[in-house]
C-alpha positions, 0 to 999 in steps of 0.5 A: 688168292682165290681160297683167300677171297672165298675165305673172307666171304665166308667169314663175312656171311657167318658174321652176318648170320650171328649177328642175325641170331643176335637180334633174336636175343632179348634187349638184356643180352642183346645190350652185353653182348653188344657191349662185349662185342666192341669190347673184345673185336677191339683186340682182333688180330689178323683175319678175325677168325679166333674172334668168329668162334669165340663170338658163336660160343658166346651167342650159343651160351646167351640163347641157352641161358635166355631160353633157360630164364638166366638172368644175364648178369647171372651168366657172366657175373657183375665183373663182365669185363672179367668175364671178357678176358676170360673168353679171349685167355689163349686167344692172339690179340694185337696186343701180344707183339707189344708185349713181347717187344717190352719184354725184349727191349727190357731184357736187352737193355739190362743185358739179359736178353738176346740182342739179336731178336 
């Protein structure tokens, strides 16, 4: 329970060390990255961990692109939800066990599937 504890204070304090580093973006990126950020922490699932890291990569990138003078539409193109999907491929989203179920119940049903699962 400790290890727990400690883990999740941890997390928290990274999270609020980001979100620090955020605020140092310019108002363009601060604004897609606020709008991807709500977007993406909507399909969390379990402790956030996989969430955290995916949000330092992105932080990581919108500081060297901002230092670089990208625009930032030229970072994540003008398909930015596109883009957000393509950050979370292979991540585990709350949505994944309501798709495994859909699966299953379709296959059970028209009696390909396992009806013990």
């Amino acid at each position: 329970m400790l290890e727990l504890i400690k883990k999740m204070i941890g997390d928290k304090k990274e999270y609020k060390q980001q979100m620090a580093r955020v605020e140092a973006l310019p108002e363009d990126y601060r604004f897609v990255f606020e709008k991807i950020h709500g977007y993406m922490w909507s399909f969390a699932v379990g402790d956030g961990s996989d969430m955290l890291k995916i949000q330092h990569e992105l932080i990581e990138l919108f500081e060297a692109s901002a230092a670089d003078s990208k625009h930032v539409l030229d970072v994540t193109g003008e398909d930015v939800v596109g883009f957000c999907d393509e950050l979370l491929r292979g991540t585990k989203m709350w949505t994944d066990n309501f798709r495994k179920k859909l699966n299953r119940d379709m296959m059970n049903k028209l009696g390909r599937g396992d009806e013990s699962k």
